[in-house]
VODO-863440 format. One record per residue (C-alpha): x, y, z. Coordinates in steps of 0.02 Angstrom, whole numbers, padded with zeros to 5 digits, always signed. Layout:
<fibas>
XYZ
...
</fibas>
This chain:
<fibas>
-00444+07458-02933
-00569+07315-02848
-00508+07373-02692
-00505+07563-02726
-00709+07520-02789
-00754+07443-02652
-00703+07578-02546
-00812+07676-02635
-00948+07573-02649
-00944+07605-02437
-00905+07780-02435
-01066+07824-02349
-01031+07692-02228
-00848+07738-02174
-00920+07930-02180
-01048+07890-02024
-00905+07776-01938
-00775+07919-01941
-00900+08040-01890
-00932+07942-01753
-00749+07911-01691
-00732+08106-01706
-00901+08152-01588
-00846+07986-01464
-00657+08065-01456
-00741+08267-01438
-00898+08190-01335
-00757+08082-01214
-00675+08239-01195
-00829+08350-01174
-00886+08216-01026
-00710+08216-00941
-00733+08391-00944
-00906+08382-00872
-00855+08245-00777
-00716+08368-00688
-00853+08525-00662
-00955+08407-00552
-00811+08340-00451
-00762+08512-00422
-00937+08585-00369
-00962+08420-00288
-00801+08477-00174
-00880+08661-00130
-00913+08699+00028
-00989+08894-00016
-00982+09030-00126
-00971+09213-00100
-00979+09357-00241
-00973+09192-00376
-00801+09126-00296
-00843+08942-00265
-00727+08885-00096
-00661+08704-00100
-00677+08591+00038
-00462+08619+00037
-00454+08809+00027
-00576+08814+00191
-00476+08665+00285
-00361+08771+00274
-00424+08924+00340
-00479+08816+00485
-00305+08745+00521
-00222+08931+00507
-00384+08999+00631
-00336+08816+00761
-00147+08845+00765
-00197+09040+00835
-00280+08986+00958
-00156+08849+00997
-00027+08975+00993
-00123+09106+01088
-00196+08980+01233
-00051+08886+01230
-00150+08717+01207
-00134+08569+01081
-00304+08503+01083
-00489+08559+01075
-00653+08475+01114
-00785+08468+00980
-00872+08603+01034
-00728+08720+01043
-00682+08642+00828
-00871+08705+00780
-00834+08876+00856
-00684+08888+00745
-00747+08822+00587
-00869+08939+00611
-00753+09081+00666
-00657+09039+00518
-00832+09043+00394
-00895+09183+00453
-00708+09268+00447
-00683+09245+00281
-00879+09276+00210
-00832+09467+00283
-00681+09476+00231
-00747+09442+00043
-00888+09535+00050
-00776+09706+00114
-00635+09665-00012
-00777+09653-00155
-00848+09845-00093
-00654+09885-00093
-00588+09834-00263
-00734+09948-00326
-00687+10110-00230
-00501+10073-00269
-00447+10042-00089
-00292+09943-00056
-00152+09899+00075
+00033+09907+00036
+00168+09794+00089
+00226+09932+00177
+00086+09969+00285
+00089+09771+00334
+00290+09811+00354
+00259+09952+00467
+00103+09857+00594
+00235+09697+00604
+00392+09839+00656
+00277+09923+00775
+00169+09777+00862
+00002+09877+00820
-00091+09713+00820
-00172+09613+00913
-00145+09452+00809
+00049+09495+00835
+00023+09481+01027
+00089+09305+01056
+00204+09230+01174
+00310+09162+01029
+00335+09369+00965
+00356+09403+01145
+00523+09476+01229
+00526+09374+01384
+00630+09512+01510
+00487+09640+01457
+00342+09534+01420
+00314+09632+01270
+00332+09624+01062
+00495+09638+01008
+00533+09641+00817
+00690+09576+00863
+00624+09422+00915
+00529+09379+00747
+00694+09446+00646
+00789+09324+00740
+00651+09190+00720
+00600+09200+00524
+00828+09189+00511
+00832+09049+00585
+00709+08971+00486
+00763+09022+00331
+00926+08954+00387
+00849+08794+00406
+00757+08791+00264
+00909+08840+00150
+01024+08709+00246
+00895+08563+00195
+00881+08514+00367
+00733+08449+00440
+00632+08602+00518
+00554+08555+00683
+00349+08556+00676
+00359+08702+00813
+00451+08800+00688
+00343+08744+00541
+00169+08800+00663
+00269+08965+00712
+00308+09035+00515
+00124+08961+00472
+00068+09077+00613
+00173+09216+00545
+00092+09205+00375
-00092+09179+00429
-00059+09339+00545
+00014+09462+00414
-00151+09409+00301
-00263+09445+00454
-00170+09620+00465
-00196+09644+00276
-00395+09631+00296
-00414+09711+00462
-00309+09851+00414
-00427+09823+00233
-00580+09838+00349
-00528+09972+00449
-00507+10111+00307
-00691+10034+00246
-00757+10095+00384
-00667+10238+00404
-00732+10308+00256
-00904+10261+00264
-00889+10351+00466
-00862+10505+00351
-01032+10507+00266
-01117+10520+00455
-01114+10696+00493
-01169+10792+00671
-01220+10958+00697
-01228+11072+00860
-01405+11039+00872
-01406+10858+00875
-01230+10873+01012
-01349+10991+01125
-01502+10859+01117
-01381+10697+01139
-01299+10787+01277
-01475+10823+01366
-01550+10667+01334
-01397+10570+01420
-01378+10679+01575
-01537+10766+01612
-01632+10626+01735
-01822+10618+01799
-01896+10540+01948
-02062+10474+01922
-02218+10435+02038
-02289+10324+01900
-02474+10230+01880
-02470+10073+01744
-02605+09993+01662
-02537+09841+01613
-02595+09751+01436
-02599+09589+01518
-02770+09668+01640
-02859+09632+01497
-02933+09477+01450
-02892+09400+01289
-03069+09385+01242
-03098+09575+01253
-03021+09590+01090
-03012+09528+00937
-02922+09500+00792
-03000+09515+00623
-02887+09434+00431
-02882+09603+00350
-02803+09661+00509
-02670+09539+00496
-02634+09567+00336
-02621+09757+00374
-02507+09723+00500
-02382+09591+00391
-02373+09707+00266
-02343+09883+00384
-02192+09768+00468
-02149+09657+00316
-01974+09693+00312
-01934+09633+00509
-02012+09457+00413
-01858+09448+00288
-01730+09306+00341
-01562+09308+00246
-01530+09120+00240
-01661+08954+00200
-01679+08860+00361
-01789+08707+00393
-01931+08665+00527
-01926+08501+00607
-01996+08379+00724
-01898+08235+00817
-01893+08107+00934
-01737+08116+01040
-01712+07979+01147
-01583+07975+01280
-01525+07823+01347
-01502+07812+01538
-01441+07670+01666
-01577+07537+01694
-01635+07492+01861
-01522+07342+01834
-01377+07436+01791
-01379+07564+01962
-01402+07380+02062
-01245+07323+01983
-01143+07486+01997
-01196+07513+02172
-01146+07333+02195
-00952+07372+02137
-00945+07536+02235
-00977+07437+02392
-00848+07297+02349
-00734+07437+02319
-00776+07534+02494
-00753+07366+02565
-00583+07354+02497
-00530+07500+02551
-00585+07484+02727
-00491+07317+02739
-00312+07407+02645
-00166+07423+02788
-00069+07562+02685
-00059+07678+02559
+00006+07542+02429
-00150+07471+02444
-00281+07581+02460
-00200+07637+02292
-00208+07478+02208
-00402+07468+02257
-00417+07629+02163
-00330+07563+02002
-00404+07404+01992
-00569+07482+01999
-00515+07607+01835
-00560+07752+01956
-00612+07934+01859
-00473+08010+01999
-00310+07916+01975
-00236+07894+02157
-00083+07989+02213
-00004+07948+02352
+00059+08110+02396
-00043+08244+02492
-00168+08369+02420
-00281+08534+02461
-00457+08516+02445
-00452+08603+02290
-00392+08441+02188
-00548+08325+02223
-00701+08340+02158
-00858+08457+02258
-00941+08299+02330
-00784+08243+02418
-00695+08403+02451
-00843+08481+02540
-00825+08334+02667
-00638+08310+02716
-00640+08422+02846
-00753+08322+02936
-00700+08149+02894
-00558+08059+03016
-00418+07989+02964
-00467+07796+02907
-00645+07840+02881
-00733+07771+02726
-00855+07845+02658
-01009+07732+02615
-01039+07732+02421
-01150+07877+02374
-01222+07941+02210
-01198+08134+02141
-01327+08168+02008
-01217+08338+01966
-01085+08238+01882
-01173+08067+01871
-01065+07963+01967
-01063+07851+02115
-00913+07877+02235
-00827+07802+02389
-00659+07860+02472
-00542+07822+02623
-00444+07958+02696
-00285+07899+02723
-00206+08062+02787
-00232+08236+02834
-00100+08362+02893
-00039+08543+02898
+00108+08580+02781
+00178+08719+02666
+00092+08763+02514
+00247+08797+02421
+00436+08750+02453
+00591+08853+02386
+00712+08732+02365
+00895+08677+02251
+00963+08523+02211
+01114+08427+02143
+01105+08264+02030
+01239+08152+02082
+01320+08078+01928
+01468+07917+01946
+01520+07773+01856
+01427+07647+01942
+01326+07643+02093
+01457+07636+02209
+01536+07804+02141
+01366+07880+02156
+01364+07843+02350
+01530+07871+02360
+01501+08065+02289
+01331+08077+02361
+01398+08050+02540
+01558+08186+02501
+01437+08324+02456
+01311+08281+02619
+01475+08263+02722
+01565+08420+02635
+01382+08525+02648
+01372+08473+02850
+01524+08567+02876
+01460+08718+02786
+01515+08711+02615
+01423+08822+02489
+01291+08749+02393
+01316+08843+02245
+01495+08807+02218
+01477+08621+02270
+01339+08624+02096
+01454+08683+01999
+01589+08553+02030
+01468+08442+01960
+01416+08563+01788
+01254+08618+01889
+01184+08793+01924
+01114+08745+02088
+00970+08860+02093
+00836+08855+02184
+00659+08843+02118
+00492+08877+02210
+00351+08718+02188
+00179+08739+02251
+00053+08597+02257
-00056+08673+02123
+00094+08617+02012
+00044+08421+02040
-00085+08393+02140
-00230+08388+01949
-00093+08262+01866
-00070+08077+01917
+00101+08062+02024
+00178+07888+02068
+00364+07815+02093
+00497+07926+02087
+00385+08071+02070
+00268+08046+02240
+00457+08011+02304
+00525+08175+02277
+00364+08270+02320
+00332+08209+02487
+00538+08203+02555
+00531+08353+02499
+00401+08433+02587
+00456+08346+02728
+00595+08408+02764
+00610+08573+02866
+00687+08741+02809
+00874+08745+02788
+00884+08544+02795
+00996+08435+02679
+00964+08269+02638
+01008+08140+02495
+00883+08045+02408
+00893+07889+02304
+00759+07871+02197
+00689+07698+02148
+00759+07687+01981
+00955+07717+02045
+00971+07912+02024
+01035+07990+02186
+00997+08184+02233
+01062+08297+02367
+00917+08426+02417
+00923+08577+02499
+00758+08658+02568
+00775+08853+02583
+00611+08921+02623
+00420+08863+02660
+00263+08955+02642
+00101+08954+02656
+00034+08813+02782
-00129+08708+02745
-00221+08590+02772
-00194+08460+02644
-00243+08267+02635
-00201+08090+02552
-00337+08022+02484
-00412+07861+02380
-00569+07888+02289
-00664+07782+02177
-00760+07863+02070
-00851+07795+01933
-00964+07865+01792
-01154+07780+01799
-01172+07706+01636
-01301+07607+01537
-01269+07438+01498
-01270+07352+01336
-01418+07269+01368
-01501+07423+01430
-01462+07508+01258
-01516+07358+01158
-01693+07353+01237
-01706+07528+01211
-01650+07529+01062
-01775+07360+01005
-01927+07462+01067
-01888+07621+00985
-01840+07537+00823
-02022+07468+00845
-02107+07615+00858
-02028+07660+00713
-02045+07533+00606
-02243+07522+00670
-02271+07736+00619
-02203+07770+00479
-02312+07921+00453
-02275+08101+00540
-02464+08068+00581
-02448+07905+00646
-02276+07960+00766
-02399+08119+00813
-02522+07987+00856
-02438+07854+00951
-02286+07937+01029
-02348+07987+01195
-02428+07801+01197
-02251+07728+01185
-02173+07845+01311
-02094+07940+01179
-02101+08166+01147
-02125+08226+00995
-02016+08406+00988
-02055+08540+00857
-01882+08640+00822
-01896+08774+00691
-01768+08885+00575
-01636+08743+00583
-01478+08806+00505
-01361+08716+00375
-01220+08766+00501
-01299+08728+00637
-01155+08563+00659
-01314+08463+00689
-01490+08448+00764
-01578+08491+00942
-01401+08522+01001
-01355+08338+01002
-01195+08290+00928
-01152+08172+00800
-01308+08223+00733
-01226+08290+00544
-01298+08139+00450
-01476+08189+00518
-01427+08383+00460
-01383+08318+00301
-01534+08194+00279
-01642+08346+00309
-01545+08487+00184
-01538+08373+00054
-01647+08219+00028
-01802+08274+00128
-01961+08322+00065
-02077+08402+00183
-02184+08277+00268
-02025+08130+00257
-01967+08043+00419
-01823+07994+00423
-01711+07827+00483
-01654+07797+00640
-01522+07881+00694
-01398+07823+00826
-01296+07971+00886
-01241+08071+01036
-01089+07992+01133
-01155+07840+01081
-01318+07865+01202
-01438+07939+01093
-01573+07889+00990
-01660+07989+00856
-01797+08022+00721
-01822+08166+00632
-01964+08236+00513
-01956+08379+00414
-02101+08496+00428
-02069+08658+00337
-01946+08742+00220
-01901+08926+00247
-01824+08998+00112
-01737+09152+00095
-01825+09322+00077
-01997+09356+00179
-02079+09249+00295
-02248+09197+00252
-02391+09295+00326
-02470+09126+00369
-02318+09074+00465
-02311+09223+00566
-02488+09201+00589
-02490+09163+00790
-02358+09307+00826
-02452+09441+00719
-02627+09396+00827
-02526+09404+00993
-02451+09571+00919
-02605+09651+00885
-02695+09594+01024
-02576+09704+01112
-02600+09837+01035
-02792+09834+01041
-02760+09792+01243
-02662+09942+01248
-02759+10059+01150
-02928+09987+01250
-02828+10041+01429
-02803+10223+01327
-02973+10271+01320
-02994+10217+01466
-02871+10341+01538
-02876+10480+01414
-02976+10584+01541
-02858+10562+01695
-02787+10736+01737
-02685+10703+01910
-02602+10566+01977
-02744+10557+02097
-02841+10527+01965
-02733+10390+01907
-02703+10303+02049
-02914+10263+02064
-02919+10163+01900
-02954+09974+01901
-02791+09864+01876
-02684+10025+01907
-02505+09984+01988
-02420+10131+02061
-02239+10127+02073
-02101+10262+02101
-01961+10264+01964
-01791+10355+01972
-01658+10406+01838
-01781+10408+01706
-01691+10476+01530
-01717+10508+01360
-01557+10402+01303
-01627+10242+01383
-01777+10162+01388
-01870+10138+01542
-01885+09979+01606
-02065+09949+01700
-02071+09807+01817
-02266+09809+01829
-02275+09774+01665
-02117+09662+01601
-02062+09796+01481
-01932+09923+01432
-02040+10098+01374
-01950+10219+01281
-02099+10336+01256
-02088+10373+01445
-01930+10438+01440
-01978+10541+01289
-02124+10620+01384
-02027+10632+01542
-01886+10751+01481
-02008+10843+01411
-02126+10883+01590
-02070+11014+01699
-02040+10951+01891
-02224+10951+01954
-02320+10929+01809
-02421+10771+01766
-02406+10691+01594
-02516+10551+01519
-02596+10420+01488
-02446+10369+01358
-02453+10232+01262
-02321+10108+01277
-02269+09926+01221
-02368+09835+01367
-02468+09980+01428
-02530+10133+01484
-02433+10249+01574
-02473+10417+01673
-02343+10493+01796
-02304+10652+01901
-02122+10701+01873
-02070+10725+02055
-01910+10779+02036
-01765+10847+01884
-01616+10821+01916
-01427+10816+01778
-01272+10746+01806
-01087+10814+01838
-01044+10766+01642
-00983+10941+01564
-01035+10969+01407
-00905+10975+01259
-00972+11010+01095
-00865+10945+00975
-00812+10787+01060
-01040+10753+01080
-01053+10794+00887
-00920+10670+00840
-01009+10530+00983
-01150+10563+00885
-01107+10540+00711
-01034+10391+00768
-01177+10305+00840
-01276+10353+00676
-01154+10236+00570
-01143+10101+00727
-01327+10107+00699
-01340+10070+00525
-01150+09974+00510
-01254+09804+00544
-01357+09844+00388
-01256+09885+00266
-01156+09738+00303
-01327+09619+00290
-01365+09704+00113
-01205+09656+00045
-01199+09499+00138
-01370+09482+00002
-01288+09569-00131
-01153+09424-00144
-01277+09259-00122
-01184+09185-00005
-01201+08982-00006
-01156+08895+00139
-01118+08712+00105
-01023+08641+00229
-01132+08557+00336
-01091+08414+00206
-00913+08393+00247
-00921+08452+00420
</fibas>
């Protein structure tokens, strides 16, 4: 009973520490739960329509976009430039693809397996247009050939055997490409039926028709805008703000971008550093003047880690590089060329020729591996098939004694000449194409294999020659980048201000560059790459009027600072930021309109031609379908060609105001082309550039309608 009363004497007590058990236990789960949300939109790379895309889900898209165009280009690699275009490719895929499916689920428009069935039967796609779907006696699709494919797969698959990767990258390809059909096909009947709401009439086919092949030649006199001086007009704040507000909705940008200023700083050999290189080019030209043979003239090349590996086999022009090919014809055999410099592809070079002859391009030739128990059976056998083919045995049959086809393959230089070729290789290549059409002769390469060859044909003679060339990249050294990176690191430290850089930068040697509207996928800033932390640093921790750090980036030769100046976010541009390109525009305008009344009482063309500033000029194929491009004034005019179809051959029309001037003309001649006219064929052509017109907008209003987010410029 003590115990059960002292209990109760803490009942209020054990009430506030259960409670609190029960909120840490819901709370702990409540902040895992939390805890989760923000990993998860922490891992977001965009959004589209509400669906959040992870970091995995658009790897992946990337991946299935690479291993197309590894499969289509028949490549395995991609430079960093070509990655961007398809993460991009792939962003910018997908962001349509959503925003069309989203317009689709409403209207109830779907595609069935079968219609996906029926493209991958028939071919009908381009994404099925691979070498791997290919039928290789026709060069063209053949079902068969992904039937037989996808069974042996599955065969593999179901047999637990390991699948090779090229089978694993072939079935991934499959997959990707039926879900490309899916939304093509998806985006096809979109369009279709939004084709159907642009209608044509007979009216509209007769004017089309007209405008496109009824033609004008002109004897035209220009005012040009630019005759009058800047301070002849002027531009008042009311008028500006008329202006924003009559164009406002050219001044709407559909994404947030950011203004910025940097310092880029490139770092380039010293005068040190060219002393030094020019210094090893010459050892190396020395070298190769003293080398007695090809051996060593090669080993001058390697030693020197040469840009152009040495071959020692012989090559067309075509395989060395524009400031070496351009001079072989010229150079003798043994020449050296003294060590020169070629600012095209930064490098210094020096080369010996250590051949030049005329031989065939390509050789048609067979062969026969010789194949014993020990190196005396292989000369043993090798010297029965020369003795056996001496005496006219055929080739063919003598093969297949030895489980060989014996056929004979063509091989052109192109085939080697790019790709380093040494030992057995250079061996092959050059008895080869030394030998003369119809000769036999047995070859025993350096590491024991023996060969009988047979040359059947040559073709194509040229000039082709053996070369060493050292060529080597001008680089900084790391004493060159330290000092430059010490005194920029200075400046910085010294102006930490954008006011201060502003200031001092020219003092220090340095440029201060304005970039506006950066992008979040822009992969990085001023073009420079390696420049994503900087991208970053400015999308997400900059405030306007921040500088940042240093930044070292390029290939490891740049040096950079970057402030952020501006934020543009999305919807209209400020009238105050558009406040230089407003003036200029209506300072045009007022130009023009000035050069009007000064014209408006011009009746002739002889009239014209008397004005002040007047540039007479004859014209030809002037339409109503294209604008008219005036070289006296740097514009294309579309009102001319409006006011030209309408003035009979003869007459004089003007002045006409146009974008950059004032325009009056004599129409000396009409004339139409052979095009027949065909009603219902120009109605359709013209309903059809109505929705090509206005396809690019409805796809930017839904591209609004969904808020699209794009993220990844912090993962890639």
């Amino acid at each position: 009973m003590a115990a059960l009363q002292k209990i109760r004497s803490k009942g209020v007590l054990l009430v506030s520490i259960i409670a609190l058990a029960l909120f840490l236990f819901v709370a702990g789960d409540l902040f895992r739960g939390l805890e989760s949300l923000f990993q998860s939109s922490s891992q977001q790379v965009g959004e589209v329509n509400g669906k959040a895309v992870s970091i995995q889900e658009y790897q992946k898209m990337v991946d299935d976009l690479q291993t197309y165009y590894e499969i289509v280009q028949q490549k395995s690699s991609f430079n960093e430039e070509e990655l961007n275009r398809i993460k991009d490719e792939a962003w910018q895929t997908f962001v349509q693809s959503e925003l069309i499916k989203n317009q689709c689920d409403e209207l109830g428009i779907a595609v069935t397996d079968d219609e996906i069935s029926d493209i991958v039967k028939s071919g009908m796609s381009q994404m099925l247009q691979v070498p791997v779907f290919m039928n290789q006696q026709t060069g063209r699709y053949d079902y068969a050939n992904v039937n037989a494919f996808l069974a042996e797969y599955k065969k593999l698959k179901d047999s637990g055997t390991q699948v090779p990767e090229t089978y694993e990258k072939i079935y991934k390809y499959y997959l990707f490409a039926q879900r490309q059909i899916r939304d093509q096909l998806l985006t096809q009947k979109y369009q279709v039926l939004l084709s159907q709401v642009f209608l044509s009439n007979p009216e509209e086919a007769k004017l089309s028709f007209a405008g496109r092949t009824e033609e004008s030649d002109l004897l035209l006199a220009a005012l040009p805008a630019a005759s009058v001086n800047d301070d002849a007009v002027k531009v008042t704040d009311e008028e500006l703000k008329n202006k924003y507000n009559e164009d406002k909705e050219q001044y709407r940008q559909y994404i947030e971008t950011r203004d910025v200023k940097v310092i880029d700083v490139q770092v380039t050999a010293s005068n040190a550093d060219k002393k030094a290189a020019e210094a090893e080019m010459a050892d190396a030209a020395s070298k190769l003047a003293s080398a007695t043979n090809n051996t060593t003239a090669g080993n001058v090349v390697r030693q020197a880690t040469s840009l152009l590996a040495y071959s020692d086999v012989f090559k067309t022009k075509d395989a060395f590089p524009a400031m070496i090919s351009s001079n072989l014809d010229s150079a003798a055999v043994g020449s050296v060329k003294a060590p020169a410099y070629d600012a095209m592809t930064n490098t210094y070079y020096t080369y010996k020729v250590l051949g030049k002859k005329t031989e065939a391009d390509s050789v048609l030739f067979r062969q026969v591996g010789v194949i014993g128990k020990d190196e005396a059976d292989i000369a043993k056998k090798a010297d029965s098939i020369m003795t056996a083919l001496n005496s006219g045995a055929n080739f063919k049959d003598l093969a297949k004694k030895y489980n060989q086809t014996g056929d004979s393959t063509w091989l052109n230089t192109a085939q080697f000449q790019t790709s380093q070729v040494d030992g057995d290789n250079a061996l092959f290549i050059n008895t080869l194409y030394g030998m003369n059409t119809g000769e036999v002769k047995k070859l025993k390469m350096e590491n024991g294999a023996t060969v009988i060859l047979q040359v059947m044909k040559t073709a194509n003679p040229v000039t082709k020659y053996n070369v060493a060339a050292v060529v080597k990249e001008l680089k900084f050294s790391d004493d060159t980048y330290s000092k430059e990176y010490n005194k920029f690191s200075s400046f910085v430290a010294e102006n930490k201000t954008l006011e201060q850089i502003e200031a001092n930068a020219a003092k220090s040697g340095y440029t201060v560059r304005p970039i506006n509207d950066v992008t979040s996928s822009a992969h990085g800033i001023a073009n420079i790459r390696a420049t994503r932390e900087a991208l970053k640093w400015v999308f997400d921790e900059a405030k306007v009027g921040d500088v940042s750090q240093l930044y070292e980036c390029g290939s490891n030769d740049h040096l950079m600072i970057v402030a952020l100046t501006g934020i543009n976010e999305e919807g209209y541009r400020s009238e105050a930021k558009l406040k230089d390109m407003l003036t200029e525009e209506i300072k045009l305008e007022k130009k023009v309109a000035k050069l009007y009344e000064s014209a408006k009482n011009v009746k002739s063309i002889a009239e014209a031609q008397k004005l002040k500033d007047v540039v007479v000029d004859t014209i030809k194929h002037v339409s109503f379908a294209s604008p008219t491009y005036i070289a006296s004034t740097g514009a294309s005019e579309p009102m001319v060609g409006a006011v030209a179809a309408k003035t009979a051959k003869g007459a004089f029309a003007g002045p006409v105001k146009g974008n950059n001037g004032v325009y009056m003309f004599q129409v000396i001649n009409k004339t139409k082309t052979a095009e027949k006219f065909d009603a219902k064929s120009e109605e359709t052509a013209a309903a059809m550039n109505d929705f090509r017109a206005v396809s690019n907008t409805i796809i930017n209003t839904l591209y609004l309608k969904a808020n699209v987010k794009d993220k990844r410029y912090k993962f890639f």
